[in-house]
Chimera marker file (.cmm) of the C-alpha trace (Angstrom):
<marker_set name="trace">
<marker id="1" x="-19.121" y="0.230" z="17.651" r="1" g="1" b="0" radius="0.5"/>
<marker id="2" x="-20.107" y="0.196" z="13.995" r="1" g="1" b="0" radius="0.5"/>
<marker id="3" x="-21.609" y="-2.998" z="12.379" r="1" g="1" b="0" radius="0.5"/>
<marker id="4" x="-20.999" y="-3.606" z="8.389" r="1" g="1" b="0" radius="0.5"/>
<marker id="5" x="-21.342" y="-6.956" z="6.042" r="1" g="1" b="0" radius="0.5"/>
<marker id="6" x="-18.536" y="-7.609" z="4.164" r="1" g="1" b="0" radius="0.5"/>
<marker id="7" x="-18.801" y="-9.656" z="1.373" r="1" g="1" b="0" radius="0.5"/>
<marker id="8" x="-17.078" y="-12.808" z="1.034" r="1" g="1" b="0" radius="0.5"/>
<marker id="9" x="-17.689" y="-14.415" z="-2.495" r="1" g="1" b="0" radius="0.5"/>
<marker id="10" x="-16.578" y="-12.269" z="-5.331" r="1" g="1" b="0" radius="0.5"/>
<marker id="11" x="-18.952" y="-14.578" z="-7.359" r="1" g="1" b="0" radius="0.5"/>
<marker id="12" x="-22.049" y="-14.051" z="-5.246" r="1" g="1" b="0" radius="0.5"/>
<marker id="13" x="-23.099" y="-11.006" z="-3.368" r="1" g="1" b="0" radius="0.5"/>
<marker id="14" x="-25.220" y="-12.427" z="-1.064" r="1" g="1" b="0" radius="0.5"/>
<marker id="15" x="-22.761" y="-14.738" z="1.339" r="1" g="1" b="0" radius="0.5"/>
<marker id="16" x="-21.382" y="-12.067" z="3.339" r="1" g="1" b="0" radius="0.5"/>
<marker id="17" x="-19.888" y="-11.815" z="7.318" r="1" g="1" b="0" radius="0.5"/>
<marker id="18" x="-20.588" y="-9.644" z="9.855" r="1" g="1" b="0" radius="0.5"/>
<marker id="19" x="-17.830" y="-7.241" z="11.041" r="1" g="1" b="0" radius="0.5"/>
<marker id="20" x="-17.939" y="-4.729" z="14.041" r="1" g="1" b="0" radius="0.5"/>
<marker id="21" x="-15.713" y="-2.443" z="14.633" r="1" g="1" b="0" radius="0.5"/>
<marker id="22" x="-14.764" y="-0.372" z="17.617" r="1" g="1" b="0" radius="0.5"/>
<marker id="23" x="-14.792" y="3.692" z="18.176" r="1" g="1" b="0" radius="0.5"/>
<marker id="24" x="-11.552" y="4.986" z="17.838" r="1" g="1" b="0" radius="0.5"/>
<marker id="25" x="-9.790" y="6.180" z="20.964" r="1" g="1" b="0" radius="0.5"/>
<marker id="26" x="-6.674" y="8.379" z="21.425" r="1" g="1" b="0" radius="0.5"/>
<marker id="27" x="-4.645" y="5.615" z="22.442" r="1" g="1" b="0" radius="0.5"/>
<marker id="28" x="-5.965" y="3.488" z="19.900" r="1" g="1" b="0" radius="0.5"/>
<marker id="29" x="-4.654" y="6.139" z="16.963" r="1" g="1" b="0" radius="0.5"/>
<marker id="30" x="-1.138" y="6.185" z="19.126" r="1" g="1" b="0" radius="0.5"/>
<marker id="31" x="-0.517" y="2.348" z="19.384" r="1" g="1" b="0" radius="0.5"/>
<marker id="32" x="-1.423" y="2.405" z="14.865" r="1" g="1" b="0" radius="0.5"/>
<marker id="33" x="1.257" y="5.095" z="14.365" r="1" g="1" b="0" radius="0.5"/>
<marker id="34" x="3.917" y="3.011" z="16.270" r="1" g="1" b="0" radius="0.5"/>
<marker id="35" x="3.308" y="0.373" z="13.619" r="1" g="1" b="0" radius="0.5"/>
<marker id="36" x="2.890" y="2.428" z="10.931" r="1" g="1" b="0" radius="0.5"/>
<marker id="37" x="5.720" y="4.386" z="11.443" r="1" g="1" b="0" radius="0.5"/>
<marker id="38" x="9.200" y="3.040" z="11.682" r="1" g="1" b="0" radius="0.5"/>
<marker id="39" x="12.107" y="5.147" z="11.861" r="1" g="1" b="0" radius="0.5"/>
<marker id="40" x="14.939" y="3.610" z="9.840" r="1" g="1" b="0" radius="0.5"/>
<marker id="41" x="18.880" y="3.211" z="10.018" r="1" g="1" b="0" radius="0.5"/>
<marker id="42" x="19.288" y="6.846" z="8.891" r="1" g="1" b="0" radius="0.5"/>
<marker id="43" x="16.958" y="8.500" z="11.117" r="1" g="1" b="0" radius="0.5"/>
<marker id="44" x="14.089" y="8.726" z="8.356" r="1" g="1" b="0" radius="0.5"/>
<marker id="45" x="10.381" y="7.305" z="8.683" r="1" g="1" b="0" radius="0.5"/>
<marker id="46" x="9.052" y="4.418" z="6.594" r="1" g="1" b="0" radius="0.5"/>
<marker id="47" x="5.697" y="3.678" z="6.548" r="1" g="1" b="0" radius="0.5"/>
<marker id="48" x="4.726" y="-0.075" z="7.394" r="1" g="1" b="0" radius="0.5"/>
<marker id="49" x="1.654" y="-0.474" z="6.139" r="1" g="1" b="0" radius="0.5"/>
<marker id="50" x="1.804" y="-4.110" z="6.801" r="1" g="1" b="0" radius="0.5"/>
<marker id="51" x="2.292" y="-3.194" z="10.448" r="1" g="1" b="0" radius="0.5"/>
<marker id="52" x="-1.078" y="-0.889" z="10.348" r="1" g="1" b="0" radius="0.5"/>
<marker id="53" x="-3.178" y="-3.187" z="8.375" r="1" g="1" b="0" radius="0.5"/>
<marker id="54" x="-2.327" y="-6.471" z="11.452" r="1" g="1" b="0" radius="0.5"/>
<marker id="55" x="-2.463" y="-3.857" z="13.929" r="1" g="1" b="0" radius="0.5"/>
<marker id="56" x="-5.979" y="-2.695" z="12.694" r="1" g="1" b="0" radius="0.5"/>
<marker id="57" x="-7.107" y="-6.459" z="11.659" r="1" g="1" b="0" radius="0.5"/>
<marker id="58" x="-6.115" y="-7.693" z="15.307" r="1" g="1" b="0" radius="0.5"/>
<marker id="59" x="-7.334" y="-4.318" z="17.599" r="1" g="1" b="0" radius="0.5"/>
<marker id="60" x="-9.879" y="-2.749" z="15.792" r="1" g="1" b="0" radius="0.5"/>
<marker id="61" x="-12.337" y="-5.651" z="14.743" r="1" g="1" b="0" radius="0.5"/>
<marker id="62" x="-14.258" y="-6.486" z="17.987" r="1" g="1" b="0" radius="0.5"/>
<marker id="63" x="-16.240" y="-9.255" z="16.613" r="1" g="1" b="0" radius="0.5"/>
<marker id="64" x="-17.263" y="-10.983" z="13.924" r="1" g="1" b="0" radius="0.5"/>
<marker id="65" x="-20.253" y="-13.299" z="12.331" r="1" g="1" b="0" radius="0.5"/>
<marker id="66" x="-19.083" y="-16.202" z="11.863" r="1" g="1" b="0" radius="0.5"/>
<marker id="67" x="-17.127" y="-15.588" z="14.687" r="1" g="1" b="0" radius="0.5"/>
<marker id="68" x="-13.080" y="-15.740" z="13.788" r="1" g="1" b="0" radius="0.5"/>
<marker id="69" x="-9.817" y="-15.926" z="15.647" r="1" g="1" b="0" radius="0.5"/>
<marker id="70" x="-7.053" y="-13.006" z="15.091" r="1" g="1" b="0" radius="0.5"/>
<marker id="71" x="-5.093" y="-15.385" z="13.282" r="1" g="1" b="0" radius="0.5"/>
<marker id="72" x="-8.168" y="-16.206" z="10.750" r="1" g="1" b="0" radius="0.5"/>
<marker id="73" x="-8.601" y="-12.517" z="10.137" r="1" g="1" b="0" radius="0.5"/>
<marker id="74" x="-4.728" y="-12.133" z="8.981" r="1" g="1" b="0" radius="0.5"/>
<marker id="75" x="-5.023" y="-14.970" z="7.065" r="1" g="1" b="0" radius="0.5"/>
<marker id="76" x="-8.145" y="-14.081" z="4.895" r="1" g="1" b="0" radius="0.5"/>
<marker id="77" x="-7.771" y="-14.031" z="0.908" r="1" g="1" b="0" radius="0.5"/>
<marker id="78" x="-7.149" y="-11.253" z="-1.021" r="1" g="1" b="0" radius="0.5"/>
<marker id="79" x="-10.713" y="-10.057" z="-2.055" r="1" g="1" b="0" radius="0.5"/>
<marker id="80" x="-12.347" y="-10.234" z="1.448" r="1" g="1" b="0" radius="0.5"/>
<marker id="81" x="-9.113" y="-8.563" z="3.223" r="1" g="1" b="0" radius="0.5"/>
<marker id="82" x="-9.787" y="-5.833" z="0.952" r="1" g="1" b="0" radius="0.5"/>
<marker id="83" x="-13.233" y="-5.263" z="1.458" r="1" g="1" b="0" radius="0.5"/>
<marker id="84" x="-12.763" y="-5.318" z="5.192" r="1" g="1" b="0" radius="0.5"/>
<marker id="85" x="-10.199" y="-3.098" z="5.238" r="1" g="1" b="0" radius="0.5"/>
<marker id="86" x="-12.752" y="-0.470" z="3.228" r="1" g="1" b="0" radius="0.5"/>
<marker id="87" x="-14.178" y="-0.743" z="6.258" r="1" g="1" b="0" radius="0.5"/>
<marker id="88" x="-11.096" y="-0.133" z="8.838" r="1" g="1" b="0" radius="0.5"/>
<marker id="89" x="-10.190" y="3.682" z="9.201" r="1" g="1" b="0" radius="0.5"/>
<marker id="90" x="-7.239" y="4.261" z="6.705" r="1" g="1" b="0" radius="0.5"/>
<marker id="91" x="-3.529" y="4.832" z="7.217" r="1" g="1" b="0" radius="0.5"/>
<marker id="92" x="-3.591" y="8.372" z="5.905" r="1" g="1" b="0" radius="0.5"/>
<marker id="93" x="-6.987" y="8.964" z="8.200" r="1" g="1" b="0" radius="0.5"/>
<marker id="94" x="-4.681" y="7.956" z="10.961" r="1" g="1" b="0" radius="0.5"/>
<marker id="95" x="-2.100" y="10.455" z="9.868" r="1" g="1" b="0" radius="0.5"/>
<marker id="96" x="-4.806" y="13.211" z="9.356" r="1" g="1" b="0" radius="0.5"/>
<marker id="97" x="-5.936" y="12.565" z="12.921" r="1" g="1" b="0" radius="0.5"/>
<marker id="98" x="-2.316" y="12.670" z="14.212" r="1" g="1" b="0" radius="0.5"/>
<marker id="99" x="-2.659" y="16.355" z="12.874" r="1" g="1" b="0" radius="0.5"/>
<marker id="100" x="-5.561" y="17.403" z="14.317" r="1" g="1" b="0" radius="0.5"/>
<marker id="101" x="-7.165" y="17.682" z="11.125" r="1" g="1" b="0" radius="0.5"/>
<marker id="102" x="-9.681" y="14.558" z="10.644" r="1" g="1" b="0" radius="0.5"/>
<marker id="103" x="-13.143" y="14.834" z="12.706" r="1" g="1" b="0" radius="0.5"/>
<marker id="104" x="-13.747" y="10.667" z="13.357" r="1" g="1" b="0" radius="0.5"/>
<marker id="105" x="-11.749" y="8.272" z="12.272" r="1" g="1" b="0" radius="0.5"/>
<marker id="106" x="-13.762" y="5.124" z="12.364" r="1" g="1" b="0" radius="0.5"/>
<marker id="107" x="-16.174" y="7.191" z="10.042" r="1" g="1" b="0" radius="0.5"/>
<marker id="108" x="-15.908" y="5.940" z="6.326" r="1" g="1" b="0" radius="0.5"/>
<marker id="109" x="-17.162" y="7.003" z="3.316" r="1" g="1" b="0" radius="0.5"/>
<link id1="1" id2="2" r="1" g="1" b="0" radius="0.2"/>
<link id1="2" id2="3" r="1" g="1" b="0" radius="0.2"/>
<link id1="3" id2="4" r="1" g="1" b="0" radius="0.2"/>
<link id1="4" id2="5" r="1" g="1" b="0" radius="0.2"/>
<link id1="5" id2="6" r="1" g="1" b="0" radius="0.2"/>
<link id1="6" id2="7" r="1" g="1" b="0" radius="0.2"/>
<link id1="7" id2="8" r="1" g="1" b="0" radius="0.2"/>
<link id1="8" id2="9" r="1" g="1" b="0" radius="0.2"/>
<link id1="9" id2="10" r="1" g="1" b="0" radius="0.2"/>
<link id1="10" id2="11" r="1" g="1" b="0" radius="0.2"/>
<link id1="11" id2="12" r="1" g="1" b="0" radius="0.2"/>
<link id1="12" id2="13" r="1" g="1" b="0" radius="0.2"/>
<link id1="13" id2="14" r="1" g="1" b="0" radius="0.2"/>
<link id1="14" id2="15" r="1" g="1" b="0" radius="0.2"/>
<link id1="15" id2="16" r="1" g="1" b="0" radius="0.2"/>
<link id1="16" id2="17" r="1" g="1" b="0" radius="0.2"/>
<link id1="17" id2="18" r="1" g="1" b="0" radius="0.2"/>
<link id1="18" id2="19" r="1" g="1" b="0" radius="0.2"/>
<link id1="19" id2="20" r="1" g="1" b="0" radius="0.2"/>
<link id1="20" id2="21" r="1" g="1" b="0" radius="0.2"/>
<link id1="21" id2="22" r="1" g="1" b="0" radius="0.2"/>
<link id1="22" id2="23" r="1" g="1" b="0" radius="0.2"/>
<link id1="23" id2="24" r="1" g="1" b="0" radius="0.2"/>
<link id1="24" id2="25" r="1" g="1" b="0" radius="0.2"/>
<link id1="25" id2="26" r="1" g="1" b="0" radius="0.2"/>
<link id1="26" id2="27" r="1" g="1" b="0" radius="0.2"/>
<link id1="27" id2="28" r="1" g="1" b="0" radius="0.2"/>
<link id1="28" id2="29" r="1" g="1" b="0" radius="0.2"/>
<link id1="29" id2="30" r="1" g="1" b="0" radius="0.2"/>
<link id1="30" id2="31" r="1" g="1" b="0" radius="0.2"/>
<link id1="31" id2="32" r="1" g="1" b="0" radius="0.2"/>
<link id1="32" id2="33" r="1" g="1" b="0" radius="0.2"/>
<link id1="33" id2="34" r="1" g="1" b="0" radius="0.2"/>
<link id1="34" id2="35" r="1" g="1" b="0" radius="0.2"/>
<link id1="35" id2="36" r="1" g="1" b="0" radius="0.2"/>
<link id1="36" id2="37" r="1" g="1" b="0" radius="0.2"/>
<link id1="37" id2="38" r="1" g="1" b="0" radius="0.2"/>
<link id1="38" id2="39" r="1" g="1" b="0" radius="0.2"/>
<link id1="39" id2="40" r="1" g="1" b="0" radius="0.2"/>
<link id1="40" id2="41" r="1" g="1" b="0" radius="0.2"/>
<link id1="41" id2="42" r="1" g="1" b="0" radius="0.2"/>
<link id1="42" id2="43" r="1" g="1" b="0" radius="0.2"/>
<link id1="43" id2="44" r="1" g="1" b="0" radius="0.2"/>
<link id1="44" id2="45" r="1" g="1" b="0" radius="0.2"/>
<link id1="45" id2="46" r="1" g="1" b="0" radius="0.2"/>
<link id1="46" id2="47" r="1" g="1" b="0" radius="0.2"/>
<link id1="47" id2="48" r="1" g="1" b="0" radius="0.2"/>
<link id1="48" id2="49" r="1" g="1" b="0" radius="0.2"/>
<link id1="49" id2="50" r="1" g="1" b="0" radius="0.2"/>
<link id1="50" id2="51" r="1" g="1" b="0" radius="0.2"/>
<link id1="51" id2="52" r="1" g="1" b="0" radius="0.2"/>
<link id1="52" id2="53" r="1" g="1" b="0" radius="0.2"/>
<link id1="53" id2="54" r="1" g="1" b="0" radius="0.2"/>
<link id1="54" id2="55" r="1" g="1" b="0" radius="0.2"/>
<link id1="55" id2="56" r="1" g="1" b="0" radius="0.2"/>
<link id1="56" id2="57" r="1" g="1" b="0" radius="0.2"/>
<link id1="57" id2="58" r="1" g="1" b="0" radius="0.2"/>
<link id1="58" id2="59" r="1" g="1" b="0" radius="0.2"/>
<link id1="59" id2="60" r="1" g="1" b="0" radius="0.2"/>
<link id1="60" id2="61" r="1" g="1" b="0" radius="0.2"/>
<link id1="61" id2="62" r="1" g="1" b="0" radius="0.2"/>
<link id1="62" id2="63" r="1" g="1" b="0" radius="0.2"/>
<link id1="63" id2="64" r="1" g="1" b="0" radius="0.2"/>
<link id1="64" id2="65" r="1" g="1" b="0" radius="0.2"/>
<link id1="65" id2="66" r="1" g="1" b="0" radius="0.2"/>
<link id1="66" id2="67" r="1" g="1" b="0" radius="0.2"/>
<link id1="67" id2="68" r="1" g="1" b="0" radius="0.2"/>
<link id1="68" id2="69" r="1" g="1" b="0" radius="0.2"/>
<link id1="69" id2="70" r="1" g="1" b="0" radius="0.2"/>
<link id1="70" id2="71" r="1" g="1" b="0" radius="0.2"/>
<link id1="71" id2="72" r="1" g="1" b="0" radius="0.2"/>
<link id1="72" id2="73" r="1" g="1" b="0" radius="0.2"/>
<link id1="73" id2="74" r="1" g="1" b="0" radius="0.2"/>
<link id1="74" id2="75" r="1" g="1" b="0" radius="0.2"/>
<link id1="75" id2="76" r="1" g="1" b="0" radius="0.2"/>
<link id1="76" id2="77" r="1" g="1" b="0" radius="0.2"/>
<link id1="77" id2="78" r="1" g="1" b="0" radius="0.2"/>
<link id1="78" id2="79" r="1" g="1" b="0" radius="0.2"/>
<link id1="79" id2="80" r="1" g="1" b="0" radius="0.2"/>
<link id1="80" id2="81" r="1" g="1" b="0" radius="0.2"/>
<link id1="81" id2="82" r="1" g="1" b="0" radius="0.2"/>
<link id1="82" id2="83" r="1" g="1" b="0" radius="0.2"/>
<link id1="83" id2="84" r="1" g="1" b="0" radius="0.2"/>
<link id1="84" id2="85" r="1" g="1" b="0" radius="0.2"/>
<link id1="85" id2="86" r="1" g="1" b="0" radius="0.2"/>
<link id1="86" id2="87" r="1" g="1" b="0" radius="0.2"/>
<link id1="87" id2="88" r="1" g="1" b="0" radius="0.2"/>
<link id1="88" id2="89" r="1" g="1" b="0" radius="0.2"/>
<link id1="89" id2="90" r="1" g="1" b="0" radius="0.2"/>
<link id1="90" id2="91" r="1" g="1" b="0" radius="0.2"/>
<link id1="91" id2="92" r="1" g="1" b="0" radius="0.2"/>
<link id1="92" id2="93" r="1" g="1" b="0" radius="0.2"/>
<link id1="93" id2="94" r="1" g="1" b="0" radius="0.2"/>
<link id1="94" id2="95" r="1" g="1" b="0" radius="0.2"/>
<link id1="95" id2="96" r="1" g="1" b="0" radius="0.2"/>
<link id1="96" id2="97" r="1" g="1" b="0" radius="0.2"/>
<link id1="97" id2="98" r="1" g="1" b="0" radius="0.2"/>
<link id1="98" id2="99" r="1" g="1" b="0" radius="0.2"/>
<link id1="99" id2="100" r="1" g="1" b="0" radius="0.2"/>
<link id1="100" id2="101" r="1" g="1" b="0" radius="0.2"/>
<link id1="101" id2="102" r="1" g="1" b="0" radius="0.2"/>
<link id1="102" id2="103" r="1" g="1" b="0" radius="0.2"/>
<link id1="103" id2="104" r="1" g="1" b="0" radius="0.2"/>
<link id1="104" id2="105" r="1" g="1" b="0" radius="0.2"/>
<link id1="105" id2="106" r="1" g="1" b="0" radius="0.2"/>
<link id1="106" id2="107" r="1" g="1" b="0" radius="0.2"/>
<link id1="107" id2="108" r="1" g="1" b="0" radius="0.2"/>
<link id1="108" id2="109" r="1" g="1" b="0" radius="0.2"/>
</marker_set>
């Protein structure tokens, strides 16, 4: 489990919360691709990355401080969704690991 601080005030870098977020498992990278990937009418694949992003916000985010409910985490503004989900593996990590070719995916740069 990794801890960051994610900050919360675009206006003032010190009022931040704490995130942690779990180690990756297999399963965990299977359940993500089955929201991330939809096959559609046709038999194609569209990517959902609505359905990774509330898939990642509600199962990989084991805590947080101040502590938050699942719903509070899909419902946070713009500017602090996006620095928490700088945090979150990324959809095409997920698609690397899928491949075989990505190392950790709860590692960020």
């Amino acid at each position: 489990m990794q801890k960051h601080e994610i900050e919360t005030d675009p206006e003032d870098p010190d009022v931040f919360m704490e995130v942690w977020i779990k180690e990756l498992t297999f399963l965990d990278i299977q359940k993500a691709a089955q929201n991330m990937l939809k096959l559609n009418d046709s038999g194609g694949v569209d990517f959902s990355f609505e359905g990774y992003w509330s898939h990642a916000f509600e199962n990989f985010i084991v805590k947080t401080n101040p502590p938050m409910t699942t719903q509070e985490l899909l419902n946070l503004k713009g500017f602090v969704g996006d620095k928490l989900s700088k945090v979150l593996p990324q959809p095409n990590e997920l698609v690397e690991e899928m491949q075989g070719g990505f190392h950790n995916a709860t590692e960020t740069e």
